[in-house]
N, C-alpha and C positions, 0 to 999 in steps of 0.2 A: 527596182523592187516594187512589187503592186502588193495590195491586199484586197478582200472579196467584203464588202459590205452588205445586208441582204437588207434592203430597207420593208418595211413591213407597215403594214394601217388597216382599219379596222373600214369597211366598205360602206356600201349605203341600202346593202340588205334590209328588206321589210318582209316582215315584222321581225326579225332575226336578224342583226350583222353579223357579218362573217371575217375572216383574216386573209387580206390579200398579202402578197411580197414581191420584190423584183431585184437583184441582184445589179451591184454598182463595181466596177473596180475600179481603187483607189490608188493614190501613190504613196509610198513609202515614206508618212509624216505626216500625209493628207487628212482631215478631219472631216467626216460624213457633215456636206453641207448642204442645204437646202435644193429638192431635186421634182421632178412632175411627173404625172402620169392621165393616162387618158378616160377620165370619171364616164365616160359615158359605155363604156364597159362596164364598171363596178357601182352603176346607178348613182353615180355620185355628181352627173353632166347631160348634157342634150348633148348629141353628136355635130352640133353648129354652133357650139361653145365650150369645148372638151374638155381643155387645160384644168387642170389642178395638178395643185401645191404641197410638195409633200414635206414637212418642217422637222426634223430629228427632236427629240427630245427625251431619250433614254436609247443609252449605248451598252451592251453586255457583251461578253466573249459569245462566240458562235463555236457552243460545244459540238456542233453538227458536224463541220466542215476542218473546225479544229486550226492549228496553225493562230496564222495575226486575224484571223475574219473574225467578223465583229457580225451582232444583231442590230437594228437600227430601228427603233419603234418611232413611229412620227407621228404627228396630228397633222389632217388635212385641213387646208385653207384655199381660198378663192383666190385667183391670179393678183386681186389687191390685197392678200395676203392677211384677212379677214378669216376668221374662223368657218369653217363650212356649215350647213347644218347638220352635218353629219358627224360633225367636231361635236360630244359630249364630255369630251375631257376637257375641253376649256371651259365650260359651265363648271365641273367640278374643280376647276382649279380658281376658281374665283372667289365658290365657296368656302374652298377650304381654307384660304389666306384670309376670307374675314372672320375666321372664326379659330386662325392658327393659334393663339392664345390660350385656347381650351386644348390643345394637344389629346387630336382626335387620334385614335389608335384603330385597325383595323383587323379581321383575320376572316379569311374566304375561305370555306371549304366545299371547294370545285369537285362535284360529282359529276360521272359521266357516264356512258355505256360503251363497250368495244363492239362492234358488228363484222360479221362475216357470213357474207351467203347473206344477206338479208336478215341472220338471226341472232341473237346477242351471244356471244358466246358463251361455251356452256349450256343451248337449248340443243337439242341433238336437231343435226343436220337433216335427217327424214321427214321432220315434222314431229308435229306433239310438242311436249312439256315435259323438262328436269321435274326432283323433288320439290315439294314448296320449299317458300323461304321459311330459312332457320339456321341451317348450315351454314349458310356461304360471307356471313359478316364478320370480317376478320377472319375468315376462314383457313384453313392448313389443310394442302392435301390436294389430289390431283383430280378428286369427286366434288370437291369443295371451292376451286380457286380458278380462273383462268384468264389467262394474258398477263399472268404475272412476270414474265421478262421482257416483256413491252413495259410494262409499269416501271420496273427496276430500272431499265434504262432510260426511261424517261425523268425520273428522280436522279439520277449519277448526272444528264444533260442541265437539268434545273441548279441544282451545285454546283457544277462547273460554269454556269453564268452567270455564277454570283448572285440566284434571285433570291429572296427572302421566302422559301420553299421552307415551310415545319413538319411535313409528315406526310404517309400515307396510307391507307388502308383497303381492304376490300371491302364492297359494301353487300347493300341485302340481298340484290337479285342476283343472279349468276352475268357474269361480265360486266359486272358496274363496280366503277373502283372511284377512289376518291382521295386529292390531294390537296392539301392546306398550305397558302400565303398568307404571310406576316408572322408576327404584327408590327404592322407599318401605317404613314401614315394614308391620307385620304385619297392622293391621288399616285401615292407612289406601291399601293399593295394595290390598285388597278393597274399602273405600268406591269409592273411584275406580273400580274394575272393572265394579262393578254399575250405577254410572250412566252408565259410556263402553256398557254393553251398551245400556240405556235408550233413549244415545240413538240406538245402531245401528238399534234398531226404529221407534225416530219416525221416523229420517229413511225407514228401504226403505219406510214405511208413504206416505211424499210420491212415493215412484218405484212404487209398487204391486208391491213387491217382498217376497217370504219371507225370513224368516232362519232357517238351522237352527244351531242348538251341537250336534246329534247325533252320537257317538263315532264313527259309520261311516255318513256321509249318505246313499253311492251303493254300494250293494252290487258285488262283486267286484275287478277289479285298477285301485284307485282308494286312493288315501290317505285315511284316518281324519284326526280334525279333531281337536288336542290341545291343552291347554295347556300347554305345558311352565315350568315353576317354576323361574326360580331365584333361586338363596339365597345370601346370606353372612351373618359376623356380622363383628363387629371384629376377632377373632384372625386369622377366615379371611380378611382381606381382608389384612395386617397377616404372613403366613406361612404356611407349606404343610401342614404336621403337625395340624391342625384343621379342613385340609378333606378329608385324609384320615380321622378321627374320624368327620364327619360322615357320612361317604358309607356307611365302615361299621356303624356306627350303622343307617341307614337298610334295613341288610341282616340286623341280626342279631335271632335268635329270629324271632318273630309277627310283625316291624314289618311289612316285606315285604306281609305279608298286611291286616292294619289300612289300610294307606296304601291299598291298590288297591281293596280295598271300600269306600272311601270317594270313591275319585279320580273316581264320576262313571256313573252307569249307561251300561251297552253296552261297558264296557272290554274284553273279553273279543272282543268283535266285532274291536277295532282293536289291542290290543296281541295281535298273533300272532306275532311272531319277521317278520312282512315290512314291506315302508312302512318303511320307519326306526323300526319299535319292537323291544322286548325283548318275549317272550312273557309274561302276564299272570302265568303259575305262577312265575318265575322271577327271583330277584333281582341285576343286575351293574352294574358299575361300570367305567369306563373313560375312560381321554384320548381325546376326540376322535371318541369312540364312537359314533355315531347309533342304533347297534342297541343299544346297552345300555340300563338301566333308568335309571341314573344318568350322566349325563356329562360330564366333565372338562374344560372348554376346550383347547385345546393353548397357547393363551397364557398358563392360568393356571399351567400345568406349567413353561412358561420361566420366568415370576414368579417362581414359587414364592410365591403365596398371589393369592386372587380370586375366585370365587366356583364353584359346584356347581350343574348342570340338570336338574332330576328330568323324566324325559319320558315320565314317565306319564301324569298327571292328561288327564281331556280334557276338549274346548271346554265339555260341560259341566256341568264341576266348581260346588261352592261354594268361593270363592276363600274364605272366611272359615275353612271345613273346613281346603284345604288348607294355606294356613298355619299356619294352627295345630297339624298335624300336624307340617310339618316343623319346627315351631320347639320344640314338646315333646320330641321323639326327638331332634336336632341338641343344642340346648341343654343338655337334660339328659346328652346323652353329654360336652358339652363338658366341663362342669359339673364331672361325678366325674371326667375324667381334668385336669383343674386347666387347663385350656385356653380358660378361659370370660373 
């Protein structure tokens, strides 16, 4: 008796990583163990020193393929078995164990666009341009919604993987939809993120459908694809004066500027001050705010304590990056002002 393990890692794409995979069979007991592949393909090697290292570290059913097959998400490392530099989840997992104490919480809500023929679905196929946006957020209806059984099945495969998947919805432009992980913690609502993308592409791949995560898919008066982060720790769920900390924190000196070069190439295209962002050069913070950088629930302000949405980051970010930013600057403000 065998079983099909698909092991999967995150490549060495610049300025954008991408999702590679390659398919193990196992034996019947057998535990997906440490396996290689040849980086100077996936820009992760020079072709005169190939070898890398692929390390398991998060196993799920394999709703794909179905049966005993399993998903296999790994961090890559260097033949001495060192982190690669391509490895950012080992950066975030460093962080988040010196800071696990404050039980940081996460939740991603992964935007995307569906493409076909080159145009986001939903732009008619001859050229031109649908209605503007208005209709089509959360939309109902067959003028209003498209690539919704792609979406649905790709939610029923997230489930059955047991990811930490919360929801999903359509969003403002026509073929742009959006789906939420967590909440979980720092480096485990990244695992889950990168195989809920995985399997967005196996599945458009059975509809013969595109996927972009690009910051600004469809040039001009159209919404950028984002993901916006949010965050709590225990104090901040727990009372109000810590998620103020946090927010500021996340405004003062350099940070500002740290977080957004990192949030994701093409940021600059989508956070302009329109579309519900805050301009890219610019750091704010607000209740209820869609135009700001950071923003406040208006139910966390009645609370008084619950969590903070950073909506910057975009569709695509490294969730591992940004956690770990927010949880280094957050944390540590919390930290020095005794709020941890």
């Amino acid at each position: 008796m065998v079983y099909k393990a698909e092991y999967i890692w995150i490549d060495g794409g610049v300025p954008t990583a991408g999702l590679r995979s390659k398919t193990r069979i196992l034996g019947d007991g057998a535990v997906p163990g440490v396996w290689g592949f040849d980086g100077s393909s996936t820009g992760q090697a020079e072709g005169r020193s190939s070898d890398r290292v692929l390390r398991p570290v998060f196993t799920c059913a394999d709703p794909v393929r179905g049966g005993d097959s399993v998903l296999v998400l790994c961090e890559v490392e260097d033949i001495d078995f060192s982190p690669h530099v391509s490895n950012t989840r080992a950066e975030a997992r460093e962080v988040a164990e010196r800071f696990a104490e404050q039980e940081a919480w996460f939740g991603i809500e992964q935007e995307y666009t569906l493409f076909k023929g080159g145009r986001p679905l939903g732009f008619p196929e001859g050229g031109g341009f649908p209605a503007p946006q208005g209709p089509y957020y959360c939309g109902v209806g067959a003028d209003a919604v498209f690539g919704r059984e792609l979406v649905e099945r790709h939610l029923d495969y997230c489930l059955a993987a047991g990811l930490t998947i919360s929801g999903i919805n359509a969003e403002v432009m026509p073929g742009q939809w959006e789906f939420q992980v967590g909440p979980a913690g720092p480096v485990e609502v990244a695992d889950h993120m990168w195989v809920a993308r995985y399997l967005l592409l196996r599945v458009a791949e059975e509809f013969g459908v595109g996927v972009s995560f690009d910051a600004k898919p469809q040039k001009g008066d159209w919404n950028g694809a984002g993901a916006h982060t949010n965050f709590s720790t225990k104090a901040m769920r727990e009372s109000y004066d810590p998620i103020i900390t946090a927010c500021e924190a996340l405004g003062e000196g350099d940070k500002p500027a740290e977080h957004v070069r990192a949030y994701g190439s093409g940021i600059e295209e989508r956070l302009t001050g329109q579309h519900e962002t805050a301009p890219w050069s610019e750091y704010s913070y607000g209740v209820s705010d869609r135009g700001a950088s950071v923003r406040i629930p208006w139910q966390v302000e009645v609370d008084k304590k619950g969590y903070i949405e950073d909506r910057r980051p975009n569709a695509n970010v490294d969730p591992y990056v940004v956690t770990r930013l927010i949880v280094d600057t957050c944390c540590s403000a919390l930290e020095k002002a005794g709020q941890a």
